[in-house]
C-alpha positions in Angstrom: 0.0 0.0 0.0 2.3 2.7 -1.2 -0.2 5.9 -0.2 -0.2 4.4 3.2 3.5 5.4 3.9 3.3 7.8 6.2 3.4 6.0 9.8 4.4 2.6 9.4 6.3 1.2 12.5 8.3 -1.5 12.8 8.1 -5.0 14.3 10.9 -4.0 16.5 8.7 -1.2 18.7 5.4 -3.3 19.6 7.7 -6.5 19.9 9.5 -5.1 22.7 6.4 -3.4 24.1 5.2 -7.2 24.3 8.2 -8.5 25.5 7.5 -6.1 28.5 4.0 -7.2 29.0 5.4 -10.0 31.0 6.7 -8.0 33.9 4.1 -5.4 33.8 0.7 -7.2 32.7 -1.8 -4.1 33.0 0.1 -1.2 30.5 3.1 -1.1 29.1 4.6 2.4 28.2 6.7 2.4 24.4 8.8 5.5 24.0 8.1 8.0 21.5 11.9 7.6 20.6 11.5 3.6 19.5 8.5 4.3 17.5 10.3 7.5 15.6 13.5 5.1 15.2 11.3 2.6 13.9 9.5 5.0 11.3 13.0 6.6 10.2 14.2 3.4 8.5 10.5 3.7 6.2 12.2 6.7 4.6 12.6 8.8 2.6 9.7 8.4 0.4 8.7 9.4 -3.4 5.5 10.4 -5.1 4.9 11.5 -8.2 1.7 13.8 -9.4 0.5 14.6 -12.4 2.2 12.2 -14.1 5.7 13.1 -13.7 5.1 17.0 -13.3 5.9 17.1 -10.0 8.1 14.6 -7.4 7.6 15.0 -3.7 10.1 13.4 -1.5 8.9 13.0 1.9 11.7 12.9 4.5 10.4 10.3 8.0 7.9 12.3 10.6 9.3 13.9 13.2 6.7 13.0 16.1 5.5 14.9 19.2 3.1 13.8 21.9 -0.1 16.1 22.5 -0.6 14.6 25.7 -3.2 17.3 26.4 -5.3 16.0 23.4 -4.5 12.6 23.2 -2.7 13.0 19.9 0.3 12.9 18.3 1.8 15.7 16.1 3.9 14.5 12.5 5.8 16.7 10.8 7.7 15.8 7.7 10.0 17.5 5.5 9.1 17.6 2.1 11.4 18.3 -1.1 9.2 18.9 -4.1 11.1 19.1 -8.0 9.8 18.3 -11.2 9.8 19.7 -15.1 7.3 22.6 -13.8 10.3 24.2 -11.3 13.7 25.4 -11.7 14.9 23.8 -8.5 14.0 22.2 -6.2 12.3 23.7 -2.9 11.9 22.7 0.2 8.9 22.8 2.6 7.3 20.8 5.1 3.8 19.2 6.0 2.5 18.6 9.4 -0.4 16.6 10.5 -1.9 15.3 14.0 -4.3 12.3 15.0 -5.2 10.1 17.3 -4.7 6.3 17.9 -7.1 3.0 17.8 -6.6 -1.0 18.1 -8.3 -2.3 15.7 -9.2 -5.9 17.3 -10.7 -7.7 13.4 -6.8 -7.3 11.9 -4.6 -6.9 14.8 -3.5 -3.7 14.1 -2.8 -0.1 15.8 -4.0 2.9 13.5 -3.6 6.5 13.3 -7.4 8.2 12.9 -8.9 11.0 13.1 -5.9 12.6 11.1 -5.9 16.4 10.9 -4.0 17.9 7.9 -1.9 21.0 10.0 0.2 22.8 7.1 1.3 22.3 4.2 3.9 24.9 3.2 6.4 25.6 0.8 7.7 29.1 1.3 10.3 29.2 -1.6 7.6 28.2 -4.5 6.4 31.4 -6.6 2.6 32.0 -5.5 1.6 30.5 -8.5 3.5 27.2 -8.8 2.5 26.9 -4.7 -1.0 27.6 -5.7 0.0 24.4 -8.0 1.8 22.0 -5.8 -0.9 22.6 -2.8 -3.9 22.0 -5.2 -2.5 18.8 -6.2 -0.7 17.4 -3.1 -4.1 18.5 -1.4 -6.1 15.9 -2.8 -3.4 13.6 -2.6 -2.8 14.4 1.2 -6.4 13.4 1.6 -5.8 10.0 0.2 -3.3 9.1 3.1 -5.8 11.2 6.0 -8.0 8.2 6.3 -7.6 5.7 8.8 -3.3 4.6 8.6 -1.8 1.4 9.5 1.0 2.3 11.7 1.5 -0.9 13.0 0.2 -4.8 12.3 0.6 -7.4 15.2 2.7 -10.7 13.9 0.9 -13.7 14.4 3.4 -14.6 17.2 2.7 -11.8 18.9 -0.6 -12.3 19.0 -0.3 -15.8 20.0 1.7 -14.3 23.1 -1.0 -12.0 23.9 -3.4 -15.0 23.7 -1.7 -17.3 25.4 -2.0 -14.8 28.4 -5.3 -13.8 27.9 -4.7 -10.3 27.1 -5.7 -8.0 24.3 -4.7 -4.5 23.4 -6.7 -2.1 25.3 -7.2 1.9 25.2 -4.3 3.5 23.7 -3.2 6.7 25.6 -0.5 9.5 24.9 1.7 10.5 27.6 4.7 12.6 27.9 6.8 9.2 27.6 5.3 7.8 24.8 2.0 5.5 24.1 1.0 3.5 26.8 -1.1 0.8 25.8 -3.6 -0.7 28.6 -3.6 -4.9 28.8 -7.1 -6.4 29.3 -8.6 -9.6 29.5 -11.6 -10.1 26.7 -14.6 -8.9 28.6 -12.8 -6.5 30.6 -13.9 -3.1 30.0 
């Protein structure tokens, strides 16, 4: 799923969130700094619009926690080039959502996305007028629901095996902490 880039974390983040489960059963707590390591080996990352006139190149999200909101904040550095410009020029896109378990596919989501700014101060007015009509639609493509994260089947066994399932998802200073229940438990 190519447009679903943007937040895709790796194994290594929710398998050592697990593999803390077993000394602390009820939450376990995974650092905003493993899950931003885990997303910076995703990119960077190309798309192309209209056709080939222009090339983004998304560099990997910076995250922040909005604990106050129980979000978190993505910025991203973006290089866009292409026949229609001279050079290339920098800018940046920010974005902020919220978090779900999704219990049918085993998998944590970003929802609730919020597009923040997209900005690319060094474009003439026109060819910005350009870029943000047709990255807009394109930025609406990836604001559904994203996959950031798919429990393995052995994980999943593991959670099984001792009766636990993800629970509510909360953002704290330190990172996510994700609540352990037992099916049934509220």
């Amino acid at each position: 799923m190519q447009r679903r880039f943007l937040l895709i974390a790796g194994a290594a983040a929710v398998a050592g969130a697990l593999g803390a489960c077993a000394s602390a059963p009820s939450h376990t707590v995974l650092p905003l700094a493993q899950l931003q390591q885990a997303l910076a080996q995703r990119f960077p990352r190309t798309h192309t619009l209209g056709g080939a006139l222009v090339q983004l190149q998304w560099q990997a999200p910076q995250l922040q926690a909005l604990p106050e909101r129980n979000r978190l904040r993505a910025q991203l550095a973006v290089q866009v080039s292409g026949p229609l410009l001279r050079r290339s020029v920098d800018g940046t896109l920010a974005l902020d959502f919220a978090l779900r378990y999704e219990a049918s596919d085993a998998t944590l989501r970003a929802t609730d996305v919020r597009l923040g700014t997209l900005d690319f101060p060094g474009l003439p007015p026109a060819t910005a007028a350009l870029v943000n009509t047709a990255a807009g639609p394109l930025a609406a493509q990836w604001l559904g629901e994203v996959v950031l994260y798919t429990l393995r089947p052995q994980d999943q066994a593991r959670l099984a095996a001792r009766g636990l399932q993800p629970g509510a998802i909360t953002v704290t200073a330190q990172g996510l902490e994700v609540q352990w229940l037992r099916p049934g438990t509220p």
